[in-house]
N, C-alpha and C positions, 0 to 999 in steps of 0.2 A: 714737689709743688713748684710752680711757677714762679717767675720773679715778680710779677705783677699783682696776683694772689697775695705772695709773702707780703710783701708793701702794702695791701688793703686790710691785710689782717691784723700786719702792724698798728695800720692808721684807727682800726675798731678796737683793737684792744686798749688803745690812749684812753678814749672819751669814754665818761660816766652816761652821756645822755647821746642817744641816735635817733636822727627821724631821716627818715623814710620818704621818696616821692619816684613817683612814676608820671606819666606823659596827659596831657591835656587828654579826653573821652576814654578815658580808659576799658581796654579788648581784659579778653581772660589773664593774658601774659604781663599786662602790667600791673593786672592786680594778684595774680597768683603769686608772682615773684615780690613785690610789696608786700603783701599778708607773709608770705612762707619767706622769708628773709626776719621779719622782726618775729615771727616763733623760734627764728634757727639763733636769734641772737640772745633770746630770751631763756632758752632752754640752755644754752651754751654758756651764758656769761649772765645768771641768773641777777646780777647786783647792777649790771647794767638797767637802765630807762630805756625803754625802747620803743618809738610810735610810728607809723603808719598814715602818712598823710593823704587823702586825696576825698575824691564824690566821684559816686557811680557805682555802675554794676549791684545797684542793691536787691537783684533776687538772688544773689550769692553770699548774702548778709547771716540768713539762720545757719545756712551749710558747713561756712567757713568764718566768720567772724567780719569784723565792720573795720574801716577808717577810724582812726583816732583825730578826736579834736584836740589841739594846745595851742599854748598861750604863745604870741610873740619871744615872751621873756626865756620858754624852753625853746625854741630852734637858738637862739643867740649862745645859750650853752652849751650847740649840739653840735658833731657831724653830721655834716646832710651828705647820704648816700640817694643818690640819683641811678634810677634802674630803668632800663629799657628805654631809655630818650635818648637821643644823640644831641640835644644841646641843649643849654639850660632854658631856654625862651620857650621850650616848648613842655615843661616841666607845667604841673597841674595848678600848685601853688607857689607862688615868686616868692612867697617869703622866703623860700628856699635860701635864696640871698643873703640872708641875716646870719645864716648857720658860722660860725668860726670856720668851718671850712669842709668843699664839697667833694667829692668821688663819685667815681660810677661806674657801673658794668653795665655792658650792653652789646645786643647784635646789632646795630642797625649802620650802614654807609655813614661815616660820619660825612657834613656840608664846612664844618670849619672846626679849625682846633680848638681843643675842650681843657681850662686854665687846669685842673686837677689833675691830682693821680687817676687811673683809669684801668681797666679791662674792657675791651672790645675784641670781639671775635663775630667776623661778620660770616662767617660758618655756622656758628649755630641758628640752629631753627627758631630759639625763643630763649631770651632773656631767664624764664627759667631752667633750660638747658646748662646755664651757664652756672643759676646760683644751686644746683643738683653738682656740677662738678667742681665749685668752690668747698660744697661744701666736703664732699667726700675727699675731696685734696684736705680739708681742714681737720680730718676727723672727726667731725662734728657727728656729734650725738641724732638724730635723724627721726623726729617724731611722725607719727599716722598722718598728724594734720600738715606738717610742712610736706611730708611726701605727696600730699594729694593735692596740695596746691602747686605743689612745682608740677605735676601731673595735668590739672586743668591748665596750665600757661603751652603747658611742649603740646599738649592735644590742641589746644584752638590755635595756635600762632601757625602747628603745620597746617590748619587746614583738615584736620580729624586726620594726619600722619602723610598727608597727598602732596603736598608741597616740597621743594627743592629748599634746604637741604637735608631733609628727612635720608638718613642712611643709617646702618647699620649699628652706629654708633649710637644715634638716638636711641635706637630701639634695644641696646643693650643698659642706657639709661634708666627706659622703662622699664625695663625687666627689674634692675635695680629699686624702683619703686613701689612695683608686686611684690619682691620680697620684705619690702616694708610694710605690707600688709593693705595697700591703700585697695578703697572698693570705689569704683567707677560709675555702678547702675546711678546711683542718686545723683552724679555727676550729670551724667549724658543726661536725664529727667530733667535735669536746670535748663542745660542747654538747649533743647529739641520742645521743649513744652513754647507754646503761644497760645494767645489769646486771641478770641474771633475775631477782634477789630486787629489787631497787628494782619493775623493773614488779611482781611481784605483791603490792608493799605499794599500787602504787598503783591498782591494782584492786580492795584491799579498801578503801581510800578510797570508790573508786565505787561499791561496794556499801553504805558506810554512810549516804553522804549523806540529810540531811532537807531538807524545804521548809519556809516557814512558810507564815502562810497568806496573806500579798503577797510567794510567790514568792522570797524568801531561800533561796538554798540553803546550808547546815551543814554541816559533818561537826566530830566530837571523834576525835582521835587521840593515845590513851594512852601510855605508855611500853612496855607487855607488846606492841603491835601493833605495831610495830615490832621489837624485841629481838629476835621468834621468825625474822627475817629475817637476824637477822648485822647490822642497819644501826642507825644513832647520828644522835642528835638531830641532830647538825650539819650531817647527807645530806641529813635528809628533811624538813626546817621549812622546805621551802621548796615544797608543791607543789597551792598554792591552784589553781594552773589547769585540775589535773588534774578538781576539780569544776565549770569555770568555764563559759561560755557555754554554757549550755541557754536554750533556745530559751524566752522569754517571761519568763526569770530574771532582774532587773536586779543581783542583787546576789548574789556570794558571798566566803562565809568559811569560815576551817580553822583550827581550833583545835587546836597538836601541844603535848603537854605531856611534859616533860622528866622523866627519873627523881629529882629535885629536886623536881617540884614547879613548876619553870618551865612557863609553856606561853605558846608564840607563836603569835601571832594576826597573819592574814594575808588584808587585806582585797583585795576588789576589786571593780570595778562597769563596766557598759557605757556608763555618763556619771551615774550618781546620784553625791553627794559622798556618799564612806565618810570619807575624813579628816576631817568634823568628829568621827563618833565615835570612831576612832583616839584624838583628842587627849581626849576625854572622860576614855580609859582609861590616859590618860598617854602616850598613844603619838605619832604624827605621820605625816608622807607627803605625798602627792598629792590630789586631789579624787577619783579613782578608781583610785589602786593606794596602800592607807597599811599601815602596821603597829602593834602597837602588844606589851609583857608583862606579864605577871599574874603578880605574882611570888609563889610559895610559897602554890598553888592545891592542896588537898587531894584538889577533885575538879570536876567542870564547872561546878558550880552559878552563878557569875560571868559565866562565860559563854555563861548563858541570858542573862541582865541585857545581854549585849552584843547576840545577836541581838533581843532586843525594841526595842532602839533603832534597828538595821537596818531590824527591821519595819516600825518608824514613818517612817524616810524611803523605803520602797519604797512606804508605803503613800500618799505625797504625789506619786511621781512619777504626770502626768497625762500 
């Protein structure tokens, strides 16, 4: 086991009470490894407390189980374990802050040093990649449902296994999984199902997209484009790929903005790094899938300034 591992395992075996947080809009991979992290501590250290903080992703709520609500009074008594964020600011809930004290594991580029103990390996594919080799470093007891939730995090984080750094290792991961018995059809059913008004907002995505002129492709999506659908920020800021791989395109972006005023911005690339401009705008990520928020945007204008800095690294790739 690693030294890093050894020191987090130490610091979970102290505390009687753990919670649990993963990153503001939560993908599969912060919630997979959130859920499948407090089964793996629950099944493991049975007398331990152990919750699960965050909102979101609730068609994955019957399949796998839900977010835990508690009280201020239990983070003050807890370790707060932070998964798959690179910095606390961008952690779901800030009470986080309150915990006695916090750790983290994660893949993501860190933007500034992180005051805790830590695991970061920006190799792996997906945060649950990481809590699959903690825990099989830990000998940890390994049930159906953590396996299938570290399962749905390493499948959406690659990309359904397409993304860098998907290799061999992963998929020897996986395999470890299947022999855990995890079934996957019910899984992909979560993922691939929509509903009529989701596709035709994402239609009208594909109707607005722009290019620049090295091949960025754009879209802005307002608050009214959306609403006239029945559907909420929280559904639809997530659907960068619905403009993504056109053919000679190295880079695109989707720009959804919030009835606030928020709008999330959602990079992606076929190997150009987006993540340095992510972090430009405060945001962070991967070299080719990053994010980043513009917070209390009146109107796109911002995020012209974002795709001209796209421009200029699409316009480097040789």
């Amino acid at each position: 086991m690693n030294k890093a591992f050894k020191e987090l395992l130490k610091v979970i075996k102290k505390y009687d009470v753990i919670t649990i947080y993963g990153h503001i809009n939560p993908d599969g991979d912060s919630f997979g490894s959130g859920l499948a992290l407090r089964e793996l501590l629950k099944t493991n250290f049975p007398d331990k407390k152990v919750y699960t903080i965050g909102a979101g992703l609730t068609q994955f709520y019957n399949r796998f189980g839900k977010y835990d609500e508690v009280s201020d009074d239990i983070i003050k008594q807890s370790l707060a374990i932070v998964l798959d964020c690179s910095e606390v600011e961008r952690v779901s809930d800030q009470r986080v802050r309150l915990a006695k004290q916090i750790v983290k594991f994660d893949h993501h580029i860190e933007n500034g040093p992180f005051f805790g103990i830590k695991y970061v390996d920006e190799n792996a594919v997906a945060c649950c990649q990481i809590m699959l080799e903690f825990a099989l470093a830990c000998k940890f007891k390994i049930t159906k449902l953590a396996a299938e939730l570290m399962y749905l995090g390493i499948c959406t984080d690659s990309g359904r296994f397409r993304y860098a750094p998907t290799n061999a290792h992963t998929h020897r991961l996986i395999a470890t999984l299947f022999d855990l018995g995890i079934e996957t059809k019910s899984i992909f059913d979560i993922l691939y199902i929509s509903d009529e008004a989701f596709v035709k907002y994402q239609a009208l995505l594909v109707s607005r997209f722009k290019r620049t002129e090295h091949n960025v492709i754009y879209c802005f999506a307002d608050f009214p484009d959306y609403d006239q659908f029945g559907l909420k920020f929280e559904q639809i800021s997530k659907n960068v790929n619905v403009i993504g791989n056109i053919r000679g395109c190295p880079i695109w972006v989707l720009f959804t903005r919030s009835k606030e005023g928020n709008i999330r911005v959602e990079f992606r690339s076929n190997g150009a790094n987006v993540q340095e401009v992510a972090v430009k705008y405060g945001g962070g990520g991967h070299k080719c899938a990053a994010g980043a928020r513009l917070i209390d945007q009146k109107d796109f204008s911002l995020c012209m300034k974002v795709v001209e800095d796209l421009d200029k690294v699409a316009a480097g790739i040789k």
